[in-house]
Residue, then its C-alpha position, 0 to 999 in steps of 0.5 A: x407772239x407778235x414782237x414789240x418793244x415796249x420802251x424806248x428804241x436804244x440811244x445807241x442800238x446794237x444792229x445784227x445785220x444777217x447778210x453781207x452782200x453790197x445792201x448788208x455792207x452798206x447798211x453796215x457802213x452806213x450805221x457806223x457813220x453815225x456812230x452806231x454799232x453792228x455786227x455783219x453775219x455772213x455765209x461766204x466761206x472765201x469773202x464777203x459780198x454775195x452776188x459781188x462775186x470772184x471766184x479765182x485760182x490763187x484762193x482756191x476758190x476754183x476748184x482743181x483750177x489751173x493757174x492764173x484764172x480770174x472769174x466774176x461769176x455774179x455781177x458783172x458791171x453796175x451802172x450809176x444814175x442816182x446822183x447819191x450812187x453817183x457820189x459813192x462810185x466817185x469815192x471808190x474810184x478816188x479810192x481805186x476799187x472801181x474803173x470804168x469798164x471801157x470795152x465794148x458791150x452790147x447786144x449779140x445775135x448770130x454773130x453780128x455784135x452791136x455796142x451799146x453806147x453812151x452809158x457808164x459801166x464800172x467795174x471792180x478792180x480785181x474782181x467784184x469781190x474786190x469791191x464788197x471786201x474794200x466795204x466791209x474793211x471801210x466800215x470795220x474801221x470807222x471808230x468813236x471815241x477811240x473804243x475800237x472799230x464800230x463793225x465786226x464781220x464773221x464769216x462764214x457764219x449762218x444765222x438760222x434764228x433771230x429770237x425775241x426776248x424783253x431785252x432784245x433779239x437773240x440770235x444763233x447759229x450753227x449750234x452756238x448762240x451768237x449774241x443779243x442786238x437791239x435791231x435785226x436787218x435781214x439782207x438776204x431774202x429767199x428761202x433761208x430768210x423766209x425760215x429765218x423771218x416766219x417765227x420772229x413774230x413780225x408776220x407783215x416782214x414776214x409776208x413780204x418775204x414770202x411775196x418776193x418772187x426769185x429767177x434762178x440762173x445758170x453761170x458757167x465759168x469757161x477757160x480758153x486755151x486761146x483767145x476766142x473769135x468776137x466780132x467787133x472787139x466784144x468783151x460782153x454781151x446781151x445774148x438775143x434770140x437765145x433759150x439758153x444763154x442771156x450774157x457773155x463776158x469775157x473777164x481777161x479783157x475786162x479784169x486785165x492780165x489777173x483774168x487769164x495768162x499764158x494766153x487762156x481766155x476766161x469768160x464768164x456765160x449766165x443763162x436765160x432765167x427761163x434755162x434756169x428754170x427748167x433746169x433748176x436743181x437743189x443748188x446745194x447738190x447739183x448732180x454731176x450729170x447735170x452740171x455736165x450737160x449744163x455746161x455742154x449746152x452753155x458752150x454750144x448756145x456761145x458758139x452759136x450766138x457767135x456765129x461760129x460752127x461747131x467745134x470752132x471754139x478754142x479747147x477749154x481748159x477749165x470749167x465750172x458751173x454754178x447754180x444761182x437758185x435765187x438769184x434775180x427779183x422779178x417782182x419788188x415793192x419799190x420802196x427804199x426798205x422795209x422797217x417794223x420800227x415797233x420789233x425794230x427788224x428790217x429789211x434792205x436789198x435790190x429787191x426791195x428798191x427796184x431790182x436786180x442792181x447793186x444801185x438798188x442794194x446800195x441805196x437800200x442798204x443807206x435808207x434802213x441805215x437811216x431809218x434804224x439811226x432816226x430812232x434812237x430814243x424814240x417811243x414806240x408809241x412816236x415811230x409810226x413815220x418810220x415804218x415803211x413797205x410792210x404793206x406796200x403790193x409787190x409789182x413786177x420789175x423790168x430789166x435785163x435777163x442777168x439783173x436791172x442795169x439802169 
């Protein structure tokens, strides 16, 4: 059954947004400067933010971790070129969520290290997870009339069904019936939103879900009893001419002395999404074994990219490996966001605008936000402006093997 409503969009629409990474939250924070309600549903089980991620000891989010260690295990910077991306990393810098990362980064090969210069790189104080927090309490807090805060978080929660009925989308999850909204915004996207879009009778969201095309990445979180030896002062790096390893970042330069104490180094290894590929397993039970020889040849392909023989690293003291399966778009429709004004569902996320970039998602995440405030009281018979990307092809994305930083 194709879902459409046939009265008019609400005056004052509650929105079910169905993620809480930087394009759900800014959606979120969006809608409640116009005065409109919605609730974030989000999976995390230590925070919100998804690939906005830190993983540290003192939350126990590392497993049997030591103490002391700090890990973005996700993004690893952002990049601002859009002069309205610009003005909101200006506002969260006032606000000191974000700094510049001034350390050099570059391009590592064998070696010989070569800082890329003259391009502005931010960081979130304290982790990237950091950043997705602050969103989410910002957008909590915005009020109207004094009734109380406009946006409510739950997490972790899943939603794996968003049912259409005359008096709106009722969604649940985990066994429990979640509530009714008048808009759904799908801000996640693999094969937990495909199974999530296929029924809800919006078959051309549907279909562009299905069109997008995911890499897989290997991240390996490493602690160094020791400093390890970098030429050139590196604190991150494009690793070139290498199968295995696309990015080295070292988090204790970076994040400062909450990325590391006692002398530990912590760094943070993502694989080539060709590595990932080849060793992509269910991400939900990655076998012991396989963990194991991920990491061993992560630590190897850094050793050699540094230049260094064998055994030259520093002991490790702790490591981790996660397996992001869907973790970069390789192909987009670049567009702001997709929007069915008729069954008021949408979609938002980097994937959509241009690729791995949390410019992208943030921008997304505004464009629906304006897009679902511009049809209030609207006819659906007077929506057809509103509609954008249900049919728009989907073109490969260029960038960078760990995400599109423009």
């Amino acid at each position: 059954q194709r879902a459409s409503f046939s009265g008019s969009f609400p005056e004052d629409p509650a929105t079910a947004i169905i993620g809480g990474g930087m394009s759900g939250l800014a959606c979120a924070w969006a809608l409640a400067q116009s005065g409109l309600r919605c609730t974030v549903f989000d999976t995390g089980e230590h925070g919100v933010g998804g690939r906005l991620a830190t993983r540290s000891s003192a939350d126990g989010s590392l497993r049997g971790a030591p103490p002391g260690l700090l890990f973005d295990h996700a993004c690893q910077y952002f990049t601002a070129t859009h002069p309205s991306f610009q003005q909101i990393v200006d506002e969260w810098q006032a606000a000191g969520v974000v700094q510049r990362w001034e350390g050099p980064v570059g391009r590592l090969r064998g070696g010989s290290f070569v800082p890329d210069g003259g391009q502005e790189r931010y960081m979130a104080r304290g982790g990237m997870r950091q950043l997705a927090e602050h969103l989410a309490g910002r957008a909590s807090r915005e009020q109207r009339d004094g009734s109380g805060g406009l946006v409510e978080v739950r997490r972790p929660q899943w939603v794996s069904e968003a049912r259409f009925t005359p008096d709106g989308w009722r969604l649940a999850g985990c066994g429990r019936d979640q509530g009714v909204y008048d808009a759904v915004v799908i801000a996640h996207n693999g094969k937990c939103a495909n199974r999530l879009a296929a029924p809800m009778g919006v078959p051309a969201v549907a279909a562009q879900l299905r069109r997008l095309r995911l890499a897989a990445t290997w991240v390996l979180m490493a602690a160094f009893r020791s400093p390890v030896a970098v030429p050139g002062g590196m604190e991150g790096a494009f690793i070139q001419g290498c199968q295995v390893l696309a990015w080295a970042g070292n988090n204790t330069a970076k994040l400062g002395p909450g990325g590391g104490r006692d002398g530990v180094e912590c760094w943070t290894l993502i694989s080539t999404q060709g590595y990932g590929g080849t060793n992509k397993v269910p991400q939900e039970n990655v076998p012991a074994d396989v963990a194991q020889r991920v990491a061993a040849e992560m630590l190897a392909a850094f050793a050699t990219a540094l230049g260094l023989p064998e055994g030259a690293l520093p002991p490790v003291v702790f490591t981790q490996t996660q397996l992001w399966g869907a973790a970069l778009p390789t192909n987009s429709p670049r567009v702001p966001c997709i929007f069915d004004p008729a069954a008021r569902v949408g979609v938002c996320g980097d994937w959509v605008a241009e690729g791995g970039s949390v410019q992208a998602a943030a921008l997304s995440g505004l464009a629906l936000a304006q897009r679902i405030a511009a049809a209030r009281g609207r006819r659906p018979d007077d929506m057809a402006d509103l509609a954008q990307g249900l049919t728009t092809p989907l073109k490969a994305v260029a960038g960078e093997e760990i995400g599109q930083f423009p």
